[in-house]
N, C-alpha and C positions, 0 to 999 in steps of 0.2 A: 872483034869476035864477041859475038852473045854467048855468054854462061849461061846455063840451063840449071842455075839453082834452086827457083821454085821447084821444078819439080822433081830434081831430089830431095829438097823437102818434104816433099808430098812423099814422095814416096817412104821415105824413112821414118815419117810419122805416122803412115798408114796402120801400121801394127799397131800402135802405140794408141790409137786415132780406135782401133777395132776389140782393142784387147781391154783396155780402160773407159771407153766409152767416151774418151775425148771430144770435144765439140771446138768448128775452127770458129772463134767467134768476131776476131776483126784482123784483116790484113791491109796494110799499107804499102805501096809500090809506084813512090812520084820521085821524081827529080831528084835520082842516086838513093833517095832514102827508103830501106823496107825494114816493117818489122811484121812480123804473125802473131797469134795470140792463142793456143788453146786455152780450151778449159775443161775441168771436171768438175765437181760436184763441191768437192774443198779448195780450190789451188786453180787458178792461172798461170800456164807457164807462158812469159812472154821473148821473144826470140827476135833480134836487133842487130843489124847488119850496119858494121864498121867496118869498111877497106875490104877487105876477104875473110875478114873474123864475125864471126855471131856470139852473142852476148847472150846468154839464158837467165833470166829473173824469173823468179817466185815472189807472185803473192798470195794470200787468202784472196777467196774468189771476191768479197764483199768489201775487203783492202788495200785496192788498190797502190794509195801512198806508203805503203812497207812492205814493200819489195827487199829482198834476198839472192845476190848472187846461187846459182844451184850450185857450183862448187865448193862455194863460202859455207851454206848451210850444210852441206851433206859433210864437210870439212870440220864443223861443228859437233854436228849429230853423230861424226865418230874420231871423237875425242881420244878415246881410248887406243882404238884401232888405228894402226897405219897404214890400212888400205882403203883410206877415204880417195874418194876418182880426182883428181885433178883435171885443172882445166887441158883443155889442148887445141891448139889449133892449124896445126899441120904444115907449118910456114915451110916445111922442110920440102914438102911438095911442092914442083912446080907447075905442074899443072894445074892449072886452079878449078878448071872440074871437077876434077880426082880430090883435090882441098876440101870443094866443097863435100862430096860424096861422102869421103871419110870425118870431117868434123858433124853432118846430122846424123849419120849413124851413130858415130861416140856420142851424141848429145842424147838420143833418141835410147840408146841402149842403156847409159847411165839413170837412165830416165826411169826407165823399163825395171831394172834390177832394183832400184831403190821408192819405187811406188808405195808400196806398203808403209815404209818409215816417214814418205814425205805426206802422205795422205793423213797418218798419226797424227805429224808434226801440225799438220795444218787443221784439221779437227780437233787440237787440245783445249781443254777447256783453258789455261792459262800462258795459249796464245803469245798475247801480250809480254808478259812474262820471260816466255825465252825470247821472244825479239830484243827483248833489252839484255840477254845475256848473251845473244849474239854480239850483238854489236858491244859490249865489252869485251866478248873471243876475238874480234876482230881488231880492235883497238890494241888490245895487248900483244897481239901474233903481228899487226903489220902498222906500229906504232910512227912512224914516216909516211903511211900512205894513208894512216886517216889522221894525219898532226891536226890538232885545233889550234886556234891563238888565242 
């Protein structure tokens, strides 16, 4: 059975795609493997297809090599807050159409509601800066899953 996941894609990005002025700039679709790439102005959101899950990275448009999980940063970006979006990916579904439908909406809507701070985030003049206090928020919050030797 063919999933029709591009074009839930499309479609869930559509708003997103219209409303922010998104541009799709490269998509890949060979032998099992796909990923999409928008872009805006500040930020690349790249979107990477594992089994039935998609994976959302952020980069600065011009940075590529530091990339940011979009749950990691917005995880970050509200430090304070306990209603930073978690990832999700709907394994509970078994239909894997309806998986997909429901995980780019969430990705697309999370996207959507936090524009503003990730646009911020990615237009800061010291950038740099919080990328390295990301990845020290991440080291300390998931000290097993980023072990060094």
């Amino acid at each position: 059975m063919e999933h029709k996941f591009q074009q839930y894609l499309y479609d869930s990005f559509s708003k997103l795609v219209e409303k922010h002025e998104l541009i799709k700039s490269t998509e890949i679709n060979e032998e099992g493997a796909y990923s999409i790439k928008y872009r805006s102005d500040a930020f690349v959101i790249n979107l990477e297809k594992y089994y039935r899950e998609f994976y959302v990275t952020l980069y600065k448009t011009d940075n590529p090599d530091e990339g940011v999980n979009l749950f990691n940063l917005l995880d970050f970006l509200n430090i304070i807050s306990l209603n930073a979006p978690k990832s999700r990916f709907f394994e509970e579904e078994k239909d894997l159409d309806e998986c997909y439908k429901k995980q780019f909406n969430y990705i697309a809507d999370t996207i959507d509601e936090n524009f503003a701070a990730l646009n911020v985030f990615f237009k800061s003049e010291n950038y740099e800066l919080k990328m390295a206090e990301i990845e020290r928020f991440m080291l300390n919050k998931y000290p097993k899953t980023f072990k060094r030797d």
